[in-house]
DRENNUDREN-200779 format. One record per residue (C-alpha): residue number from 1; residue in one letter; chain; x, y, z. Coordinates in steps of 0.25 Angstrom, whole numbers, plus 5000, padded with zeros to 4 digits. Each point is the difference from the previous one (the first is absolute). Example, Ala and Ser with C-alpha at 12.3 -4.5 7.8 and 13.67 -1.06 7.14 Angstrom:
2
+-----+------+-----+------+------+------+
: seq : type : mol :   px :   py :   pz :
+-----+------+-----+------+------+------+
:   1 :    A :   A : 5049 : 4982 : 5031 :
:   2 :    S :   A : 5006 : 5014 : 4998 :
+-----+------+-----+------+------+------+
END
This chain:
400
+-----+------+-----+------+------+------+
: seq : type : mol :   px :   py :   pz :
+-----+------+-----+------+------+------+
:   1 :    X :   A : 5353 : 5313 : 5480 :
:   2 :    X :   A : 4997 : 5006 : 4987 :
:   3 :    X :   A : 5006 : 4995 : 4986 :
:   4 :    X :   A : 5009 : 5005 : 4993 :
:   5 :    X :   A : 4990 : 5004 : 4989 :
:   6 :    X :   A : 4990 : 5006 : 5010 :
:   7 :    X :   A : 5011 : 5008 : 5008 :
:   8 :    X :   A : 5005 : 5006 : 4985 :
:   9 :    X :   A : 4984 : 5004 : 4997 :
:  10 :    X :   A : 5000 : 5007 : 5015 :
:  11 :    X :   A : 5012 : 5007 : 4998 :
:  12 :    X :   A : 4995 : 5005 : 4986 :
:  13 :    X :   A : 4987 : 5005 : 5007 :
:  14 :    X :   A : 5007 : 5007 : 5010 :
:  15 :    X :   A : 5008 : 5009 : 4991 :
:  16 :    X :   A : 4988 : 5001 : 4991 :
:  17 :    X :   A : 4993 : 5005 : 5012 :
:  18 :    X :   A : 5011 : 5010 : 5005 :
:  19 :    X :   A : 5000 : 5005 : 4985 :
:  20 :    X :   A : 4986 : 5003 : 5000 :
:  21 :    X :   A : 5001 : 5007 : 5014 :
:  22 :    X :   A : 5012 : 5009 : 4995 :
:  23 :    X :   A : 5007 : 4994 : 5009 :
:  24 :    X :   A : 5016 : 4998 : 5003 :
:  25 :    X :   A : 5012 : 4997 : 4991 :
:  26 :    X :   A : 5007 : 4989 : 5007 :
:  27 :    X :   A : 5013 : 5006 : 4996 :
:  28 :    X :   A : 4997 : 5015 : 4998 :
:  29 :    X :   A : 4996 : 5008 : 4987 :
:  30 :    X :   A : 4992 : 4989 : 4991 :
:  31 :    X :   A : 4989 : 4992 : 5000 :
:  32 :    X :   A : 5001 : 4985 : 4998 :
:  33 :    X :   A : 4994 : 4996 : 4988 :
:  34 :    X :   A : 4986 : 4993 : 5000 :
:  35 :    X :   A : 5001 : 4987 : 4991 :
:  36 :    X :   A : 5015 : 4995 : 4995 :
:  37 :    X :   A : 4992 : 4997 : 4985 :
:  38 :    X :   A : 4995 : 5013 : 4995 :
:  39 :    X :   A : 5007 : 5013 : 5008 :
:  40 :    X :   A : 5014 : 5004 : 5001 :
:  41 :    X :   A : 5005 : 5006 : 5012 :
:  42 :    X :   A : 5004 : 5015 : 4997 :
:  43 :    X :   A : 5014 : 5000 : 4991 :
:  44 :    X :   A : 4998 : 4991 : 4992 :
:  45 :    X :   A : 5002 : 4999 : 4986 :
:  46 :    X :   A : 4987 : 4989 : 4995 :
:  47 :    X :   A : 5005 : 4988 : 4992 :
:  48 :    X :   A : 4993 : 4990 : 4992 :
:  49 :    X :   A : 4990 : 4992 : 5009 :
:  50 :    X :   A : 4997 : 4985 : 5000 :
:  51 :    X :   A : 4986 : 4993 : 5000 :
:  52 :    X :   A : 5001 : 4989 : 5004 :
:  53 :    X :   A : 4998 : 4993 : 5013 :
:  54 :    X :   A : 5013 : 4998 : 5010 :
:  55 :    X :   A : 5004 : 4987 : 5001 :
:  56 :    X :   A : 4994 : 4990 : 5011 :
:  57 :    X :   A : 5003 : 5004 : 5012 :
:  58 :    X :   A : 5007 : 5013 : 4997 :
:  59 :    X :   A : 4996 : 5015 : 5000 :
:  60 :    X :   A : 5004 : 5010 : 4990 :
:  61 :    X :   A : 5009 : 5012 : 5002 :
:  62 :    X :   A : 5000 : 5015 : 4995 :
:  63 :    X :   A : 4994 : 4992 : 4986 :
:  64 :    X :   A : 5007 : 5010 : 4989 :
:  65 :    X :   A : 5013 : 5001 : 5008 :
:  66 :    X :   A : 5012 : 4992 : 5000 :
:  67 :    X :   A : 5012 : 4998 : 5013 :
:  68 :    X :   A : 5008 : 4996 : 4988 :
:  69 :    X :   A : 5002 : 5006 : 4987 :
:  70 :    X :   A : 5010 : 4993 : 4993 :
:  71 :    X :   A : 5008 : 4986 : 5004 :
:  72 :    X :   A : 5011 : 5001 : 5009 :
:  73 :    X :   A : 4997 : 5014 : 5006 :
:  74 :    X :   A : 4997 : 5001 : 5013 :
:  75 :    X :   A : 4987 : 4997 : 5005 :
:  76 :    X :   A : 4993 : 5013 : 5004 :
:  77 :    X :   A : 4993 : 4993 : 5012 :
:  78 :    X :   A : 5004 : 4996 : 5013 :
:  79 :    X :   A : 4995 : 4996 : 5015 :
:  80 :    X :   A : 5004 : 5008 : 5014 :
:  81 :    X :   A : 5006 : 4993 : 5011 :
:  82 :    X :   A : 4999 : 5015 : 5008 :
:  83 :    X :   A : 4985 : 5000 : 4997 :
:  84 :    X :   A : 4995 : 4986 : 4999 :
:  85 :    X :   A : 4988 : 4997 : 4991 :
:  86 :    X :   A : 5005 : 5011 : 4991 :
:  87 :    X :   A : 5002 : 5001 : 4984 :
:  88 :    X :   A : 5009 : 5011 : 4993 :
:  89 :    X :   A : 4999 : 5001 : 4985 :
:  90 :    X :   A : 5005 : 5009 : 4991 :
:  91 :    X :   A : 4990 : 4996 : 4986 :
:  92 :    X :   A : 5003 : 5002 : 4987 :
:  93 :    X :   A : 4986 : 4999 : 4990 :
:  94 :    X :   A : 5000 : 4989 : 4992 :
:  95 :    X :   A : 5005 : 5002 : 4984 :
:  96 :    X :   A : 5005 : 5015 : 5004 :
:  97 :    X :   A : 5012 : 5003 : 4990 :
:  98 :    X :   A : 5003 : 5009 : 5004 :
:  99 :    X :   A : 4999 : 5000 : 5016 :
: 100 :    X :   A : 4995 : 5008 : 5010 :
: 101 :    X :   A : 5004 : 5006 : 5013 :
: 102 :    X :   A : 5001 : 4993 : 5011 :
: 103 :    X :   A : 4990 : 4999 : 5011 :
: 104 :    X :   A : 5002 : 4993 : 5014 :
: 105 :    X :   A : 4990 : 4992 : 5004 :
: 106 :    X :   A : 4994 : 4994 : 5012 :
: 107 :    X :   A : 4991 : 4988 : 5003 :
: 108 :    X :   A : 4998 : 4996 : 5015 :
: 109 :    X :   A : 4989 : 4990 : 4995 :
: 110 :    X :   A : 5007 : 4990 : 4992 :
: 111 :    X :   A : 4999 : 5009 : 4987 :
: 112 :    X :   A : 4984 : 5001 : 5001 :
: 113 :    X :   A : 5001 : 5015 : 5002 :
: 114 :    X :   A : 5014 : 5009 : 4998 :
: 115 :    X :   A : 5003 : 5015 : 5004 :
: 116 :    X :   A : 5008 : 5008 : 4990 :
: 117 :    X :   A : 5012 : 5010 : 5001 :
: 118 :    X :   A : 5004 : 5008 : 4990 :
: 119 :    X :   A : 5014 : 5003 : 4998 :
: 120 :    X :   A : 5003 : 5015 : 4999 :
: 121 :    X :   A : 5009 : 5002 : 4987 :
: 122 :    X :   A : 5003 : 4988 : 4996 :
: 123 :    X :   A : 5003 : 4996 : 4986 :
: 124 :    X :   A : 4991 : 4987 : 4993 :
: 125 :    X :   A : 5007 : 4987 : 5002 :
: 126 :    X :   A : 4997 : 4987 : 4992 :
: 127 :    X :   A : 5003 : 4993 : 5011 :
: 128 :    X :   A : 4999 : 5001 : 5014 :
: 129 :    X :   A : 5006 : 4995 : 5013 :
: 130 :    X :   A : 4995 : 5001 : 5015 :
: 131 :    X :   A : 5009 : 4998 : 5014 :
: 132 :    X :   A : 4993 : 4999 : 5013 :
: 133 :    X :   A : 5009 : 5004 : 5010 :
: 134 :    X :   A : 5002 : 4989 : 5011 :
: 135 :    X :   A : 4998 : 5006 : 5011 :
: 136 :    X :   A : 4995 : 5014 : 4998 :
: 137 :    X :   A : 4985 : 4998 : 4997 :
: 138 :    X :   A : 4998 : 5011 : 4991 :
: 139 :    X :   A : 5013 : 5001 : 4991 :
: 140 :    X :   A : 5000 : 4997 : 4987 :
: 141 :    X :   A : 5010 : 5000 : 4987 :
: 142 :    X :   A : 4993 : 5002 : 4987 :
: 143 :    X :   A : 5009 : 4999 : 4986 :
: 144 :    X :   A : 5001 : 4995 : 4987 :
: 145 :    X :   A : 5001 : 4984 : 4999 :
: 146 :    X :   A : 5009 : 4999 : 4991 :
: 147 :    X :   A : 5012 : 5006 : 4992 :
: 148 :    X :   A : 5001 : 5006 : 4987 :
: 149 :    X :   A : 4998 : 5012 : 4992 :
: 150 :    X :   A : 4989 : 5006 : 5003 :
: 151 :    X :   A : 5000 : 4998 : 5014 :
: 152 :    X :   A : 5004 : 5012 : 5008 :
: 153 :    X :   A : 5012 : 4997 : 5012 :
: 154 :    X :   A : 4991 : 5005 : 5011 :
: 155 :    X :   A : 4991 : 4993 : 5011 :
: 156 :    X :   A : 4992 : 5007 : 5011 :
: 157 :    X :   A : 4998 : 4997 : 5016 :
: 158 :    X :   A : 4989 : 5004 : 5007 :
: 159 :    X :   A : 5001 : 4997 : 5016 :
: 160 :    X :   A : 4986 : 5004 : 5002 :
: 161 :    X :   A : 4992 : 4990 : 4991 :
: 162 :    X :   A : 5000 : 5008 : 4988 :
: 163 :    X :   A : 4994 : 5014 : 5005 :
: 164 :    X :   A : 5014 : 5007 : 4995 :
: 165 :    X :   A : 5011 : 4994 : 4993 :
: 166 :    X :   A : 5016 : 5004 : 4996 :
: 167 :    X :   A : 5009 : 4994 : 4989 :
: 168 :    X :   A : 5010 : 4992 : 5004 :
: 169 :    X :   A : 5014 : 5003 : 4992 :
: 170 :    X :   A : 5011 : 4990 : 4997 :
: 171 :    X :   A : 5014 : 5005 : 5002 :
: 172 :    X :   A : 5005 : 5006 : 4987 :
: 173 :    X :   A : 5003 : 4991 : 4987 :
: 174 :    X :   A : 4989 : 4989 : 5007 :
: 175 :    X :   A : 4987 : 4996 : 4999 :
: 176 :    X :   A : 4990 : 4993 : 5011 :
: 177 :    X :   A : 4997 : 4987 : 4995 :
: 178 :    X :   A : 4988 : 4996 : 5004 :
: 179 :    X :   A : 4999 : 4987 : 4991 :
: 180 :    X :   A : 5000 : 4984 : 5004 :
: 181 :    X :   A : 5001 : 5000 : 5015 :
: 182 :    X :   A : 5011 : 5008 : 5001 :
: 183 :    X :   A : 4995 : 5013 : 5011 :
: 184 :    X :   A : 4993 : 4997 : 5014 :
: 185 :    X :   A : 4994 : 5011 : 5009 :
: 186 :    X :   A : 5004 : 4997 : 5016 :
: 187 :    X :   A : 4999 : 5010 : 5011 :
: 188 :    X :   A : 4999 : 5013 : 4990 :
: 189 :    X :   A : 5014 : 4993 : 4994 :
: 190 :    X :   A : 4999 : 4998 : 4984 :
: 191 :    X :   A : 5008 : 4988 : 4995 :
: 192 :    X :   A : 5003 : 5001 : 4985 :
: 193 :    X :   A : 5012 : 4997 : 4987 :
: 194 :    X :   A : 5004 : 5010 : 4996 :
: 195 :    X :   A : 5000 : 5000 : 4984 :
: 196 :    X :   A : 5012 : 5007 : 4994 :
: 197 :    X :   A : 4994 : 5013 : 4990 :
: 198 :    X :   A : 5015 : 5003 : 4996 :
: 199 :    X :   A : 5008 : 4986 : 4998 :
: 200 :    X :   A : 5004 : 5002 : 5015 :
: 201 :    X :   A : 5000 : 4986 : 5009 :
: 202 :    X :   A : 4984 : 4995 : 5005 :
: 203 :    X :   A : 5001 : 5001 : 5015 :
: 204 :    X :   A : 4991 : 4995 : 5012 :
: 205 :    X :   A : 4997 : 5012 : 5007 :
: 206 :    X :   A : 4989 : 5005 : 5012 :
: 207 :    X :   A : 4994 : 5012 : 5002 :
: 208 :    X :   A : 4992 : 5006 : 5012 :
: 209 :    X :   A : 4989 : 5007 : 4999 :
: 210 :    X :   A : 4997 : 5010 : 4996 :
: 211 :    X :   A : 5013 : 5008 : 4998 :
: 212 :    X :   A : 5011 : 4992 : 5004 :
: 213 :    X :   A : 5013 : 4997 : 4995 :
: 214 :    X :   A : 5002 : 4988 : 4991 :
: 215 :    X :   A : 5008 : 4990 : 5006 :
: 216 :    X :   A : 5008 : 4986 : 4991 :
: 217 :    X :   A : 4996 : 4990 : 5008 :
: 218 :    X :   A : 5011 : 4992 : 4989 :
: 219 :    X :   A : 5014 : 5006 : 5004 :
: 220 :    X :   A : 5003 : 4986 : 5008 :
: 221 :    X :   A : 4990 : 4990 : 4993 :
: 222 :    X :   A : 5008 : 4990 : 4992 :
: 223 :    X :   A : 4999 : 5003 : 4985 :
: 224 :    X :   A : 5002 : 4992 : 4985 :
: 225 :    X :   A : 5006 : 5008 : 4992 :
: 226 :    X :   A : 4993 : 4998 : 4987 :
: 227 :    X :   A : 5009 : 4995 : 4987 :
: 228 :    X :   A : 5002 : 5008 : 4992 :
: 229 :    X :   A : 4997 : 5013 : 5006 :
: 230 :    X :   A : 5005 : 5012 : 5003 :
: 231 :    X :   A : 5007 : 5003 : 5012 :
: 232 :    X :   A : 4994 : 5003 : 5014 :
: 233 :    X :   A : 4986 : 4992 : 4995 :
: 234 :    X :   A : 4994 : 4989 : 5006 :
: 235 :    X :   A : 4989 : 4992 : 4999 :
: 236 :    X :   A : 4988 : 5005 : 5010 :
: 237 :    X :   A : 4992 : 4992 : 5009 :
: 238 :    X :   A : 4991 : 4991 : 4992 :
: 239 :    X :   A : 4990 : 5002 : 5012 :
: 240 :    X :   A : 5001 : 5002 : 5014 :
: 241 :    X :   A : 4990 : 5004 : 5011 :
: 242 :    X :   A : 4999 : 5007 : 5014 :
: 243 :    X :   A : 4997 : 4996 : 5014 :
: 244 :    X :   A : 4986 : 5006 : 5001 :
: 245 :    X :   A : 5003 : 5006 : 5015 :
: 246 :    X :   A : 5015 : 5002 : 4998 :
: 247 :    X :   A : 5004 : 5009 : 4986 :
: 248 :    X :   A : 5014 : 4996 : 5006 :
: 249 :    X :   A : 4999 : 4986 : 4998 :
: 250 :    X :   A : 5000 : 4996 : 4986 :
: 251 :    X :   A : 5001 : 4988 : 4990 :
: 252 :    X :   A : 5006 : 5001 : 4986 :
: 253 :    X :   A : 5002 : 4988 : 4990 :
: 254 :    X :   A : 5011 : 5003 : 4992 :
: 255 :    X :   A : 5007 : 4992 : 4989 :
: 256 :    X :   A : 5014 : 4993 : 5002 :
: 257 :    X :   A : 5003 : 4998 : 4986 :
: 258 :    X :   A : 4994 : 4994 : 4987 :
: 259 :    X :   A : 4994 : 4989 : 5007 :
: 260 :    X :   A : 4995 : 5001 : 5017 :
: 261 :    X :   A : 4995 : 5010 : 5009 :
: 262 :    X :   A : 5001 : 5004 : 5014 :
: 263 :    X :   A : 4993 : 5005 : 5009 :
: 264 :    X :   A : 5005 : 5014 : 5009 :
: 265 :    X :   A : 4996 : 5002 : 5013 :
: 266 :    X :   A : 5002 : 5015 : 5008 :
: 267 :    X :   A : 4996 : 5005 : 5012 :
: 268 :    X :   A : 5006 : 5014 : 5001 :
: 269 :    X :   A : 4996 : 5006 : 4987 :
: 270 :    X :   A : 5010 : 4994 : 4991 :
: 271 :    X :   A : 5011 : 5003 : 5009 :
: 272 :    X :   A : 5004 : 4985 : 5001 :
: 273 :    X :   A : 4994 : 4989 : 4992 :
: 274 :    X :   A : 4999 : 4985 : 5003 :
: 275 :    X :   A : 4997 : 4989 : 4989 :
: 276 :    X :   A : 4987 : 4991 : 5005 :
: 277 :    X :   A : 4998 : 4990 : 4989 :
: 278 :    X :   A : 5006 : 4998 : 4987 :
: 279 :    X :   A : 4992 : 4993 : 4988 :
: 280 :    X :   A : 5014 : 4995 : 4991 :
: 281 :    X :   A : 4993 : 4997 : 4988 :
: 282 :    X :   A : 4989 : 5009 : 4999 :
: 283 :    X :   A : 5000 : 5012 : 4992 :
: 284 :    X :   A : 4986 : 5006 : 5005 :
: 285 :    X :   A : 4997 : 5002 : 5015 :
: 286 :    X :   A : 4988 : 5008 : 5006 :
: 287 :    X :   A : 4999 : 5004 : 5015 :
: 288 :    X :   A : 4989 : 5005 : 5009 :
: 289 :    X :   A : 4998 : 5003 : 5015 :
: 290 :    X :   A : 4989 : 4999 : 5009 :
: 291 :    X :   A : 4999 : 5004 : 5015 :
: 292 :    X :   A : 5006 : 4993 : 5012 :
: 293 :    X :   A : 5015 : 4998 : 4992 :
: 294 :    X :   A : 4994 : 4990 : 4989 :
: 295 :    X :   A : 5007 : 5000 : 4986 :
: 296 :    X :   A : 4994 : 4995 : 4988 :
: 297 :    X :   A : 5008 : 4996 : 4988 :
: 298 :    X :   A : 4996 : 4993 : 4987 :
: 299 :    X :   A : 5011 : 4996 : 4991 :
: 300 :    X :   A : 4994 : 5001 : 4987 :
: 301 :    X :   A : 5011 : 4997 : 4988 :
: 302 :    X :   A : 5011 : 4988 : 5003 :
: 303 :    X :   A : 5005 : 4990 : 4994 :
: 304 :    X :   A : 4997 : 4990 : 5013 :
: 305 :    X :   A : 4989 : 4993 : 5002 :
: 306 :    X :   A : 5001 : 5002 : 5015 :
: 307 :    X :   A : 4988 : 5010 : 5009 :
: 308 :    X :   A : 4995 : 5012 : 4994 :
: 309 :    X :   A : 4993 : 5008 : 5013 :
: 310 :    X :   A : 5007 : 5002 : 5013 :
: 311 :    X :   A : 4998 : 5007 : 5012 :
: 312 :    X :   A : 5006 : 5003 : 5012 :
: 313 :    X :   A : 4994 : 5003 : 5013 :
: 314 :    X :   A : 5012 : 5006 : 5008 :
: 315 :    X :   A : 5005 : 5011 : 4989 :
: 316 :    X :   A : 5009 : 4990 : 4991 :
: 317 :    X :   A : 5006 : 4993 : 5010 :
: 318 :    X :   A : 4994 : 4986 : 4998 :
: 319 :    X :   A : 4992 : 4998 : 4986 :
: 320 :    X :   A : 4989 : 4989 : 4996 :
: 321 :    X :   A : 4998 : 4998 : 4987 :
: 322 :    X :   A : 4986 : 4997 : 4994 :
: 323 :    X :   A : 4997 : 4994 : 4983 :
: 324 :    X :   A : 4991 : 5007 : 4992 :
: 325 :    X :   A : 4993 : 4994 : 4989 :
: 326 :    X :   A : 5010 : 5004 : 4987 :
: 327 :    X :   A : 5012 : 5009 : 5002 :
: 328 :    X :   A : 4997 : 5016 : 4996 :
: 329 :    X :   A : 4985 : 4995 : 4997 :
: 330 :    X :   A : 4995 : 5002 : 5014 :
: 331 :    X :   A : 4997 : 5016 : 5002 :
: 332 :    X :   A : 5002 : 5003 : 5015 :
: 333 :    X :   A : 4994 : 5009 : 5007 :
: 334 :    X :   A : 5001 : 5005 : 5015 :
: 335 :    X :   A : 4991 : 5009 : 5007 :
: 336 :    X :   A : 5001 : 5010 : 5011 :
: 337 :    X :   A : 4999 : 4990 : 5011 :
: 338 :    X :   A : 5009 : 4990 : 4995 :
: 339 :    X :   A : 4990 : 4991 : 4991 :
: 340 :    X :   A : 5004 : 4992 : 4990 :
: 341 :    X :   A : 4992 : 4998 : 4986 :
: 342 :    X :   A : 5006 : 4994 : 4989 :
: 343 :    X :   A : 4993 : 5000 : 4985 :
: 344 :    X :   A : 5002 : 4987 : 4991 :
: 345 :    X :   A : 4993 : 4997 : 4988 :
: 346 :    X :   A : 4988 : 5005 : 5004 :
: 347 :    X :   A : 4997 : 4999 : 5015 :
: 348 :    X :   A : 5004 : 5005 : 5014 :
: 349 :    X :   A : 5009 : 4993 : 5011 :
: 350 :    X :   A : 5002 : 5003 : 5014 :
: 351 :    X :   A : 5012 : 4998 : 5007 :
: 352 :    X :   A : 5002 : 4998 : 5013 :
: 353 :    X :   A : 5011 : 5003 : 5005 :
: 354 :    X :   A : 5001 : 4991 : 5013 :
: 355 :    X :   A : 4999 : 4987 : 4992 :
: 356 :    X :   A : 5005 : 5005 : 4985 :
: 357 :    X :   A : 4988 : 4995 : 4993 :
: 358 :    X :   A : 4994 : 5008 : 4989 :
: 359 :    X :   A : 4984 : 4998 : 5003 :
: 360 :    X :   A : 4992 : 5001 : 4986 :
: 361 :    X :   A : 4990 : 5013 : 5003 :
: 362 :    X :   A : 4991 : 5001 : 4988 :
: 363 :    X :   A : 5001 : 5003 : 4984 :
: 364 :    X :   A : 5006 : 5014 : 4996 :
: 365 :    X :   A : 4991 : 5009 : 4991 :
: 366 :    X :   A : 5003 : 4997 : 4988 :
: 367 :    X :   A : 5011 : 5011 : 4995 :
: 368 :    X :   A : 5008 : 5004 : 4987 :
: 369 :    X :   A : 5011 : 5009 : 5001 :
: 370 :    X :   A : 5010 : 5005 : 5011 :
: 371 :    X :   A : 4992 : 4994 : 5011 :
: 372 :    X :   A : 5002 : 5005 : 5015 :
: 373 :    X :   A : 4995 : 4998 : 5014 :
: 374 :    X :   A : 4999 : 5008 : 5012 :
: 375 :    X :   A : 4995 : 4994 : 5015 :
: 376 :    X :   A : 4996 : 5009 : 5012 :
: 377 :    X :   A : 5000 : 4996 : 5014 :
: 378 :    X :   A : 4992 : 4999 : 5011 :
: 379 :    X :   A : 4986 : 4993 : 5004 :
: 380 :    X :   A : 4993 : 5000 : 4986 :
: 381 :    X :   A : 5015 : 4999 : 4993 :
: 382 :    X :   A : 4995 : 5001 : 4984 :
: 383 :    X :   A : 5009 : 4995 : 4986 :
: 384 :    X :   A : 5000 : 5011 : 4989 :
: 385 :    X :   A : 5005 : 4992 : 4985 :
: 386 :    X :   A : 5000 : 5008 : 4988 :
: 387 :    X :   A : 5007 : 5004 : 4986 :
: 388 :    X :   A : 4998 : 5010 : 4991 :
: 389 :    X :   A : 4985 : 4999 : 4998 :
: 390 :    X :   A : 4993 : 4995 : 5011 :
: 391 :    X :   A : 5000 : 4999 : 5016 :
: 392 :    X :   A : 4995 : 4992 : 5010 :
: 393 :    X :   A : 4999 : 4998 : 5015 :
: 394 :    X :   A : 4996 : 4989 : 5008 :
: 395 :    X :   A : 5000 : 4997 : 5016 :
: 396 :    X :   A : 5011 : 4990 : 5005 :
: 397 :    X :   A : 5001 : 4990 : 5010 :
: 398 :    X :   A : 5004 : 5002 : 5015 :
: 399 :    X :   A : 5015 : 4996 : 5002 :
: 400 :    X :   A : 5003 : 4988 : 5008 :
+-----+------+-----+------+------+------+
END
């Protein structure tokens, strides 16, 4: 069986040689890009490049573009459960002031080579945000990563990986947030917070794509009314997630006061909800899926000194809960297949999720600011890391 190494060089020489052929777009109207290091694929604004060598072990990605331009937005890179193997980006060029518009693109090599698609009328962004749609292997989201002025209110879907694209409009006094984790793509149904433009109440809202109605999947989920505020607003969910073959079933981690949060379950699009778990002195909580009704939760600011990861293999009906090595210090991420990676000072764990044991996988790069990872799927599953200068990929191991 080849290596790893040998099987990235083979692909690479394939696609060189179907370039030099004139050959085939794997996904339409681009060509992939030869070399990761030097050209960019069409779109793409160049940003300032680094020479020097990608850590051990590691490769380096797009050098001159960024999944993250500034800390806290959301990451502009993601993997496909619907098309497994497969990267989507949305790249902004390193130390751009001023932005650029926003470019789809695709990597079915683990980010060695990347097709582009340009975005038809679309305003330059200084940060960007990616959605992979669960399901339906060729839609995509593309917006802006995070809020502020500057940053227009409108996203774009495209259900025909990238070839055409419309705007997505929020309902009137709104804006599509796109920031944190707070939008998931499942089934052509967009998931998002709705941010009040107008002092109006934020809302947890869904859309259909591409011209259906907005629907409050809120009117029944239990809500704080925050102190202080005027009527009519509530605080929104501080995260939540989708089942990735169900948009019906949802999960939502909402506050229960100044201190504790719970965890909401629904199964008919916010018709009912149904608490799972409650944290009762944690003020912080994240929340994943992954296929086959597993839940992943990690409690990250509390007072207690009890589990900070926990999962749950039959929807939230029964939880096991898992430490971490310091609370809120451990970034979590979860991929398209349901791997868990966890980043702690510097180096990589594996959880698996049969036994709860975090296995250490290797040293991160070494990265500076607003630092974020993407996992794809499938026989040669890769991990993407980056931050606002650099990215880098690297090949990981089997699951157990």
């Amino acid at each position: 069986m080849l290596s790893n190494r040998i099987r990235g060089i083979v692909i690479v020489l394939m696609v060189a040689l179907v370039a030099a052929l004139g050959g085939c777009s794997f996904f339409g109207d681009s060509h992939p890009t030869a070399s990761p290091h030097s050209n960019l694929p069409p779109g793409l604004t160049s940003g300032v490049t680094d020479a020097s060598p990608a850590p051990s072990g590691w490769y380096r990605v797009l050098n001159g573009q960024s999944f993250v331009a500034q800390q806290g937005a959301q990451p502009g890179l993601t993997g496909s459960r619907s098309r497994p193997g497969m990267l989507a980006g949305c790249p902004a060029p390193v130390s751009s002031a001023g932005g650029a518009p926003p470019v789809l693109v695709l990597s079915i090599d683990g980010g060695h080579t990347w097709e582009s698609k340009r975005i038809t009328g679309a305003a330059p962004l200084p940060t960007c945000s990616v959605l992979t749609d669960t399901r339906q292997p060729n839609t995509y989201v593309v917006g802006p990563g995070s809020l502020g002025s500057g940053f227009p209110p409108t996203v774009y879907a495209t259900n025909d990986a990238g070839k055409s694209w419309h705007a997505l409009t929020a309902p009137n006094g709104y804006n599509i947030s796109t920031i944190a984790t707070s939008t998931t793509l499942v089934d052509g149904h967009l998931f998002t917070v709705l941010q009040p433009s107008s002092g109006s109440a934020w809302r947890f809202a869904e859309l259909t794509l591409p011209d259906g109605a907005w629907q409050m999947l809120d009117t029944h989920l239990p809500y704080r009314v925050m102190t202080g505020a005027p009527p009519n607003t509530y605080t929104p969910p501080m995260d939540f997630s989708v089942d990735l073959d169900d948009p019906s079933h949802l999960y939502t981690a909402m506050p229960t006061g100044s201190q504790g949060v719970a965890l909401y379950a629904t199964r008919d699009s916010g018709a009912t909800w149904k608490q799972v778990y409650a944290w009762p002195t944690s003020t912080q909580v994240a929340v994943w899926t992954a296929p086959d009704n597993h839940v992943y939760a990690q409690d990250q600011i509390d007072t207690n000194t009890a589990n900070q990861f926990f999962y749950s293999a039959d929807g939230g009906a029964a939880w096991s809960g898992s430490g971490l090595h310091e609370r809120g210090a451990d970034q979590v991420f979860v991929g398209p297949d349901g791997r868990v990676i966890t980043l702690y000072n510097g180096k990589l764990f594996n959880l698996d999720p049969a036994t709860g044991i975090f296995t250490a996988i290797g040293a991160a790069p070494s990265l500076r600011v607003g630092v974020i990872c993407a996992i794809t799927s499938g026989s040669h599953a890769t991990l993407v890391c980056g931050d606002q200068y650099d990215t880098y990929a690297r090949p990981l191991p089997a699951l157990p």
